[in-house]
C-alpha positions in Angstrom: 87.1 4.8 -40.0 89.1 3.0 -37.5 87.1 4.9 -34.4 83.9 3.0 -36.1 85.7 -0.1 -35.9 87.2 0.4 -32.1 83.4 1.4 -31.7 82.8 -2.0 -32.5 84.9 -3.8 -30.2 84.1 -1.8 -27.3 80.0 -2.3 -28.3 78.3 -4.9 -25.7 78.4 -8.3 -27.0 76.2 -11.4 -26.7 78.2 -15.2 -26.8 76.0 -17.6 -28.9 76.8 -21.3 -28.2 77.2 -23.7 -31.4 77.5 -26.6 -32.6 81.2 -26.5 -33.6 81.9 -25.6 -30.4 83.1 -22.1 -31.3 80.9 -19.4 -30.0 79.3 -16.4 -32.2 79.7 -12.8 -31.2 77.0 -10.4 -31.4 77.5 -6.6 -31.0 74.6 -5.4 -29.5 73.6 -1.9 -31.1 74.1 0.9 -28.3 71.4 4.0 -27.4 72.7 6.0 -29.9 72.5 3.4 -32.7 69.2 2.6 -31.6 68.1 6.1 -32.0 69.6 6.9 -35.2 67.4 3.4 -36.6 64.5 4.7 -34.7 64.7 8.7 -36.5 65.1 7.0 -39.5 62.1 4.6 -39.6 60.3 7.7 -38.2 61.0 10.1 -41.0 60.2 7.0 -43.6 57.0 6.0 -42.3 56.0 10.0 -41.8 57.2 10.5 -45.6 55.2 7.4 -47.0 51.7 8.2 -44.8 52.2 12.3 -46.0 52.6 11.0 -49.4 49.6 8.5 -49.5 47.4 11.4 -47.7 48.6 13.7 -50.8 47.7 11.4 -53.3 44.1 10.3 -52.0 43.5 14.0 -51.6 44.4 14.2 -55.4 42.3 10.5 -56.3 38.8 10.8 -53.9 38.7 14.5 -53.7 40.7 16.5 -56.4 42.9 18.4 -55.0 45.7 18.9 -52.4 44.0 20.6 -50.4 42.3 17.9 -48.3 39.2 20.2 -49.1 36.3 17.5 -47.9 32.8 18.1 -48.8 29.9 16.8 -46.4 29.7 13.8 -49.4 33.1 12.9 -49.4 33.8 12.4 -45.1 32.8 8.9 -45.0 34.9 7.7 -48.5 38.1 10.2 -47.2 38.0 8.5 -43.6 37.9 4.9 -45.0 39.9 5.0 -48.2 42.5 8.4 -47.0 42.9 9.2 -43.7 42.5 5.1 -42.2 44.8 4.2 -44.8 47.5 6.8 -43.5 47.2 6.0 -39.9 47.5 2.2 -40.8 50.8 2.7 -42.9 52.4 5.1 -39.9 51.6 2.6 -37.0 51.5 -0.9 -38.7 55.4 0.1 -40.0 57.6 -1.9 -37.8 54.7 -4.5 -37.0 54.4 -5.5 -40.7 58.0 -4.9 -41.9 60.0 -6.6 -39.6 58.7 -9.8 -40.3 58.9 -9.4 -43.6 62.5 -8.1 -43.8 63.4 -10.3 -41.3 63.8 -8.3 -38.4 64.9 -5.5 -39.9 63.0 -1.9 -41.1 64.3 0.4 -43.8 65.8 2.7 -41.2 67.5 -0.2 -39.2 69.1 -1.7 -42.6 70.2 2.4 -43.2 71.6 2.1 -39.6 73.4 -1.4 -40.4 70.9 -3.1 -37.2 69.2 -6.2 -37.0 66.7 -7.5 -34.7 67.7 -11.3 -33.4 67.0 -13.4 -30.9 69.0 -14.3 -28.0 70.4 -17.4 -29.8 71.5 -14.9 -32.3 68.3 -16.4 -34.6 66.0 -14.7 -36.9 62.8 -14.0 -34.7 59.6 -15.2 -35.2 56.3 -13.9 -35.9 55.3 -13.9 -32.5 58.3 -12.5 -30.6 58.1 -9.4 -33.2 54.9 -8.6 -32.7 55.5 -9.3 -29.0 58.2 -6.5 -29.2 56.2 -3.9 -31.2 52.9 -4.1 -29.4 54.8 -3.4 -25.9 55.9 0.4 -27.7 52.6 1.1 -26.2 54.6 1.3 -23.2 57.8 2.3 -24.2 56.5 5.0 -26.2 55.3 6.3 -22.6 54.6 9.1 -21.5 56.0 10.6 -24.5 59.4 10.6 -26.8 59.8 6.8 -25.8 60.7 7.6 -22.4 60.2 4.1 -20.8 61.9 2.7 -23.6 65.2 5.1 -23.4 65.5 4.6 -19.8 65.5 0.6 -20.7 67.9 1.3 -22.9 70.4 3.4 -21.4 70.5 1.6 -17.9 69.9 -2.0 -19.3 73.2 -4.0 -19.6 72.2 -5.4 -23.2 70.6 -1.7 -23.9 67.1 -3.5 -24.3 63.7 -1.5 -24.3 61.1 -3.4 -22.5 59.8 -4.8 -25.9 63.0 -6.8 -26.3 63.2 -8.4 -22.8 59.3 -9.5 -23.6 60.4 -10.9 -27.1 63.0 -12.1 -25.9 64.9 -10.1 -28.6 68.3 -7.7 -29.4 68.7 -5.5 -31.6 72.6 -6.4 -33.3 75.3 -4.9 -35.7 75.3 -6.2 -38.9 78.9 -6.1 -38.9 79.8 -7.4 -42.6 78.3 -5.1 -44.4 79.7 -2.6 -42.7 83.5 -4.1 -42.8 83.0 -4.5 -46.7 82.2 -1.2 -47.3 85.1 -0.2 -44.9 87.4 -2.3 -47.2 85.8 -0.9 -50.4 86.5 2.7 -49.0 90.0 1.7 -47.7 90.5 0.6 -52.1 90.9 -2.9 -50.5 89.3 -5.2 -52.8 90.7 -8.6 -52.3 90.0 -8.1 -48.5 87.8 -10.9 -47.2 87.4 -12.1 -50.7 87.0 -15.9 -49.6 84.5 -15.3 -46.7 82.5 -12.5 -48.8 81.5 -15.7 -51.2 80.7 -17.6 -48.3 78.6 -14.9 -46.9 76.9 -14.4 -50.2 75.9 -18.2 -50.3 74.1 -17.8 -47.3 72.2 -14.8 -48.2 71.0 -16.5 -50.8 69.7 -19.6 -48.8 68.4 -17.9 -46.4 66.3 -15.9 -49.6 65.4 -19.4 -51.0 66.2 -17.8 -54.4 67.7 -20.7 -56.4 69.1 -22.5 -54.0 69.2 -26.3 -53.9 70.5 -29.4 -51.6 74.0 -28.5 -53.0 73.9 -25.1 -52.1 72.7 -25.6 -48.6 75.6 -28.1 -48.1 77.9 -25.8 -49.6 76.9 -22.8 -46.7 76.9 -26.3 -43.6 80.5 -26.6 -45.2 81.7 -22.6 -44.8 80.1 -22.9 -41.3 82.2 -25.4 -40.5 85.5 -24.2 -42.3 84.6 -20.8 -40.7 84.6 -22.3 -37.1 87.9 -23.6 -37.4 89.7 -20.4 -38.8 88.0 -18.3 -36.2 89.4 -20.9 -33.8 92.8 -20.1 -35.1 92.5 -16.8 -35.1 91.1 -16.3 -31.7 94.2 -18.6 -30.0 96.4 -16.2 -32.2 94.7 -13.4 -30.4 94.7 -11.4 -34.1 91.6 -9.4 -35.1 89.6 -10.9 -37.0 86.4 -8.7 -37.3 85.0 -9.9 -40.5 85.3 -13.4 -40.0 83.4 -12.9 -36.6 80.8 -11.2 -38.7 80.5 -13.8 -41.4 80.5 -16.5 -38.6 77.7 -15.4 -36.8 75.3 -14.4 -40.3 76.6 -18.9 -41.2 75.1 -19.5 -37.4 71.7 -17.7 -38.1 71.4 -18.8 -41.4 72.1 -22.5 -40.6 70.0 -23.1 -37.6 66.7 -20.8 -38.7 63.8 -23.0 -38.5 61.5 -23.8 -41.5 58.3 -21.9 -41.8 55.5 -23.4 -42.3 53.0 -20.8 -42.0 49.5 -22.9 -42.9 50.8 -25.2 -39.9 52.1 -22.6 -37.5 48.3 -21.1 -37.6 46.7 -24.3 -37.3 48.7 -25.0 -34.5 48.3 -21.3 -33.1 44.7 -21.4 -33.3 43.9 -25.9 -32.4 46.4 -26.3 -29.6 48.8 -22.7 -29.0 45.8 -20.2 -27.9 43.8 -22.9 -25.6 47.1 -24.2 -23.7 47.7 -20.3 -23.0 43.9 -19.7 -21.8 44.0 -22.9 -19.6 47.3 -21.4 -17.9 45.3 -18.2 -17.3 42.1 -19.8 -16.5 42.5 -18.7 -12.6 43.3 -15.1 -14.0 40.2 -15.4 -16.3 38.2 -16.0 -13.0 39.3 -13.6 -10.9 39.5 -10.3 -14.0 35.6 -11.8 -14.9 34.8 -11.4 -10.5 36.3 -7.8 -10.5 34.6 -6.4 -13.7 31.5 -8.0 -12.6 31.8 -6.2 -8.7 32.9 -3.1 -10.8 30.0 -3.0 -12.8 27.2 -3.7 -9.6 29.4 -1.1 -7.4 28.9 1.3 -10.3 25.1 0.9 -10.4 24.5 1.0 -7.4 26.5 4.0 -6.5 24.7 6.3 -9.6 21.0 4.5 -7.9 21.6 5.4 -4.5 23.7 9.1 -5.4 22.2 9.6 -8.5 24.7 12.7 -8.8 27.8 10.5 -8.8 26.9 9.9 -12.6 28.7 13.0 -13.4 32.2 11.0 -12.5 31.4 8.4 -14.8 29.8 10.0 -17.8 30.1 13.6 -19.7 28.1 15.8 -19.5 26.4 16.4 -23.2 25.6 11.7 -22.9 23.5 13.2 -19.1 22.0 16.0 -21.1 20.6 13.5 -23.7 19.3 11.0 -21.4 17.9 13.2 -19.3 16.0 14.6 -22.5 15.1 10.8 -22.4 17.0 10.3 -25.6 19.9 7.9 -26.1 23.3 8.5 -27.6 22.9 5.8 -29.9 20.1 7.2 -31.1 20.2 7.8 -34.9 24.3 6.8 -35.2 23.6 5.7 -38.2 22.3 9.1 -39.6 25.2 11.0 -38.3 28.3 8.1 -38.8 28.3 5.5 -42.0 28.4 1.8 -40.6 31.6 1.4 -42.2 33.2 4.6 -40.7 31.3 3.8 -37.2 32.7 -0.2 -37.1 36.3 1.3 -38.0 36.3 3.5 -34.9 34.6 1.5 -32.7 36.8 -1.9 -33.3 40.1 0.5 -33.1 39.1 1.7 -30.0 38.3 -2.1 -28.6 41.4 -3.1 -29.9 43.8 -0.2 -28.2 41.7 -0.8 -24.8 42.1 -4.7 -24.4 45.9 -3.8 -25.7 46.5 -1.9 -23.0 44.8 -3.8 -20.4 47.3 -6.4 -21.2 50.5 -4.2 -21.6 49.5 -2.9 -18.2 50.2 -5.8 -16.4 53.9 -4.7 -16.2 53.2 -2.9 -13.6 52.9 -6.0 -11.4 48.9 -6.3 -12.8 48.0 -3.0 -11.2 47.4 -1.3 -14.7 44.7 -3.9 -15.7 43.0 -4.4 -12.8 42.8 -0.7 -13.0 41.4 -0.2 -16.2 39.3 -3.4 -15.9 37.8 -1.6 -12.7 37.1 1.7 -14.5 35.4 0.7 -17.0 33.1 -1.8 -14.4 32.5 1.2 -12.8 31.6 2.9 -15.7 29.5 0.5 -17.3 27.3 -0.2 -14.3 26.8 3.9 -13.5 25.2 4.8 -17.2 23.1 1.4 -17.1 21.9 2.4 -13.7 21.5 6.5 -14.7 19.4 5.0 -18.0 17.3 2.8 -16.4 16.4 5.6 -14.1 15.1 7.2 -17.2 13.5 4.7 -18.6 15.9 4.1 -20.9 18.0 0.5 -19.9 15.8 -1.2 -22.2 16.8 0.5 -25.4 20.4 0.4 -24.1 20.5 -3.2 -23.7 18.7 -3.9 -26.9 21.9 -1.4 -28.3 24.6 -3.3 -26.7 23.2 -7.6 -26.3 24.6 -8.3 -30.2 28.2 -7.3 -29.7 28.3 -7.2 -26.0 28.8 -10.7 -25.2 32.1 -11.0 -26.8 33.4 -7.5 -26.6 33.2 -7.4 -22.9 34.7 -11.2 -22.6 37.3 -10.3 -24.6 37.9 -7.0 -22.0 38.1 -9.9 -19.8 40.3 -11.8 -21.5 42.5 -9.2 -22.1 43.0 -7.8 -18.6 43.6 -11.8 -17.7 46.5 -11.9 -20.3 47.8 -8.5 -18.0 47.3 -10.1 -14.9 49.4 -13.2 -15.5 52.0 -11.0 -17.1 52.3 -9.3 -14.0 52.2 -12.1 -11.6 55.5 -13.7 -13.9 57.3 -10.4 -12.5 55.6 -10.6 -8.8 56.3 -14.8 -8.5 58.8 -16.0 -11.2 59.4 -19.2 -9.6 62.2 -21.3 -10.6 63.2 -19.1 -14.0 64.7 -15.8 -13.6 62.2 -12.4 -13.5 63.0 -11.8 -17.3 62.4 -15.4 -17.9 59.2 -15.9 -16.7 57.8 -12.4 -18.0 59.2 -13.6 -21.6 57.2 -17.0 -21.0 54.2 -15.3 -20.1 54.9 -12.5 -22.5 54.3 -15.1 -25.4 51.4 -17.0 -24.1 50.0 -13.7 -23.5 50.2 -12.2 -27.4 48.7 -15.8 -28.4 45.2 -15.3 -26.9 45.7 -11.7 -28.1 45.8 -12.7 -31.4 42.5 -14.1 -30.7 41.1 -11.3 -28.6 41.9 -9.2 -31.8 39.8 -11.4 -34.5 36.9 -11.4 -32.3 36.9 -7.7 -32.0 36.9 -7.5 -35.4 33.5 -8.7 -36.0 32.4 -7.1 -32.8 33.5 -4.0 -34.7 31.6 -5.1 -37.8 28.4 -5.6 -35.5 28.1 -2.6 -33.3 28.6 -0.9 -36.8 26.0 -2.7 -38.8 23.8 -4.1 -36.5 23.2 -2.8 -32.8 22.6 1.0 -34.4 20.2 -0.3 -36.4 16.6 0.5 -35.4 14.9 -2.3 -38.0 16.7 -5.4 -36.0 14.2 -6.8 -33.7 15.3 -7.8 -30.3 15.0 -11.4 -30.5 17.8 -11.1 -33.4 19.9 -9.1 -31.5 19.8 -11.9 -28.7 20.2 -14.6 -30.8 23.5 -12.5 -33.0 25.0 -12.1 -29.2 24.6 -15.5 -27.9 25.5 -17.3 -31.2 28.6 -14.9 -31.6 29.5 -15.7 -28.1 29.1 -19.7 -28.1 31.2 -19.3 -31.1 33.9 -17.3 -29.2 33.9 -20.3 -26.8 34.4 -22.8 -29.8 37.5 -20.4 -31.1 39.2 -20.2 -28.2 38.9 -24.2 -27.4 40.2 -24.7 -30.3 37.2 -26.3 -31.7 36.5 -24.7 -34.9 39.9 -26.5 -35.7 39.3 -29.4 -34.8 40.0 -29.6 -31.0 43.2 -29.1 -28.8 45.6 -31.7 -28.7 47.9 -31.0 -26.1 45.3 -32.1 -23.0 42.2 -31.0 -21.4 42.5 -27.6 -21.5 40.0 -24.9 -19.5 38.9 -21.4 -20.1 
């Protein structure tokens, strides 16, 4: 017991200014902490996507033995195995806003994400720290994110330094049950009730004005002992604790959530575009040089399409067949706009994370797949075939390759924050940017969603003449321009604002 508590006082700690004038202490959590929360969340999140598969298997198909008949792929993929994937990677994106930055495994572990004020996050900065695992998680076993951790001062992964985030001790849970074990049950017994009053405001469960004066009242009698006890130089671990859960609890802002979106989407996501407009430029130059280098590489070495495209897509084209070519026979719509919006979604993800490496992973993988596009519309048209393939790709393309765009823009000014911070400091600037960045991914995100639902539905489709498929693309693109305005919300008020 008391080699936990000297754990705590040795841990890293964070000062929080206040109001009182007498600063909060945060422990920061250590590697090892961190990894104990992390195993646990894994094994949860394993168990509850093993237990959903098992009972699907039992509900669609009637058995456990995920025995799948040729009838039953399409309704297993959508309503089983999707399901389990979503439940195993949505975890910590979905549950620690909802929990308040904290997870099953972290509350098991006694952590709790906060902000640097010592605040409860917001939406934003904790999605902002889960969507940059896709580069902590790399190359495997979180090895980015463990070397963050270990060498960082604060033991941050690179997800916390974009939310601007920590992940803290919640040290008065963990003192009670120390007392409890130690059979010491008046311990803290005036400061427990105080700590209790706040949990329930910050709940909102039958709370009124008194009660929220009541908890402004402990914060400030709790400043004043602390004071005392800090001068005295006596421990006074609990009432640290108690001190800093009154700080968070007192200065959370309201949410408004109806308001936060309508500000997100009129004035949040334009302001953010017009920042990047510049990077929107100069990603839209190099995919459109990628893509006329790639064609006319693959028209002038016609052999080259081998680096660009595998082999059984040259085989069909060369039987002057396409791909795409009865999808719909082979893949349900449903299954097919699942797959493909994933994969648009995990690309334009990554062309953004990428930008930590001072831009060089977008313009990368904006350039590849320039390269890429170009060299199979150049090897088609050779065989006759660019027609079909534009007629395949006009009613989603529009927006799905803007949004590539888009994306790899949002990775470009991430990594220009780290090559030119200007006046802020390096981790200031790539938080800022960090932010602005997951806003107009947010958007990137809903208009792949119906991109998805399109190339599913539609652009497969054989029966959709090609004036439709025009008019779908161009409509769905002018509307893109509307959304990301802020238009459709009735217009950006912070300015004239540029995409």
């Amino acid at each position: 017991m008391n080699a936990a508590v000297r754990g705590l006082e040795t841990a890293p700690t964070l000062d929080i200014a206040s109001a009182t004038g007498v600063d909060a202490h945060l422990v920061l959590a250590g590697p090892g902490a961190r990894s104990l929360a992390f195993l646990l969340d894994w094994l949860i999140r394993t168990a509850l996507a093993a237990t959903y598969l098992l009972l699907a298997s039992w509900l669609f198909l009637g058995n456990f033995r995920f025995d799948i008949g040729p009838d039953d792929e399409a309704l297993w993929y959508l309503a089983g195995a999707l399901p389990a994937t979503l439940i195993y990677l949505l975890y910590h994106l979905i549950l620690e806003p909802l929990m308040a930055g904290r997870t099953p495994g972290k509350r098991l572990a006694g952590l709790r994400v906060l902000t640097l004020e010592g605040l409860v996050p917001s939406v934003g900065a904790l999605i902002t720290r889960n969507v940059f695992r896709l580069i902590d998680s790399m190359p495997v076993f979180y090895v980015v994110g463990l070397l963050f951790v270990f060498f960082g001062r604060r033991h941050l992964r690179l997800g916390d330094i974009a939310a601007g985030t920590v992940l803290a001790v919640e040290r008065a849970p963990f003192l009670e049950k120390l007392a409890r074990w130690r059979r010491d049950a008046s311990a803290h017994g005036e400061w427990r009730a105080a700590r209790q009053r706040a949990a329930a405001l910050s709940r909102r469960r039958g709370t009124d004005v008194d009660d929220a004066l009541a908890v402004v009242d402990d914060y400030r009698r709790a400043a004043h002992a602390l004071a005392i006890e800090r001068q005295t130089a006596r421990p006074a671990e609990y009432l640290e604790a108690v001190y800093s859960d009154l700080h968070d609890t007192i200065h959370r802002p309201a949410r408004r959530v109806l308001l936060l979106l309508l500000s997100l989407m009129r004035d949040q996501i334009p302001a953010a575009l017009g920042a990047m407009k510049v990077h929107i430029l100069s990603v839209t130059l190099l995919f459109i040089v990628s893509v006329v280098t790639g064609a006319w590489l693959v028209y002038s070495f016609p052999d080259l399409i081998a680096l660009f495209a595998n082999p059984q897509l040259i085989a069909t084209v060369e039987r002057g067949e396409l791909w795409t070519d009865g999808l719909l026979n082979v893949t349900p719509s449903a299954v097919l706009s699942v797959s493909i919006l994933t994969n648009n979604i995990v690309v334009s993800f990554f062309a953004f994370c990428s930008g930590i490496v001072f831009g060089l992973g977008t313009f990368y993988l904006i350039g590849t797949n320039g390269l890429s596009l170009g060299a199979i519309f150049a090897f088609t048209t050779q065989h006759d075939l660019g027609g079909r393939l534009f007629d395949f790709i006009v009613a989603h393309g529009f927006v799905e390759l803007s949004c590539i765009c888009i994306a790899g823009a949002a990775g470009s000014y991430l990594g220009e924050a780290l090559i030119r911070p200007g006046e802020r400091t390096r981790s200031e600037a790539f938080r800022a940017a960090a932010a602005e960045g997951i806003r107009v991914m947010l958007a990137v995100t809903l208009l792949l969603l119906i991109c998805g639902f399109i190339e599913g539905y539609v652009s497969p489709d054989p029966e959709v003449p090609r004036w439709a498929r025009i008019t779908i693309g161009v409509g769905y693109w002018l509307f893109m321009i509307s959304l990301l305005r802020g238009y459709v919300f009735g217009g950006s008020r912070g300015g004239k604002i540029a995409t």
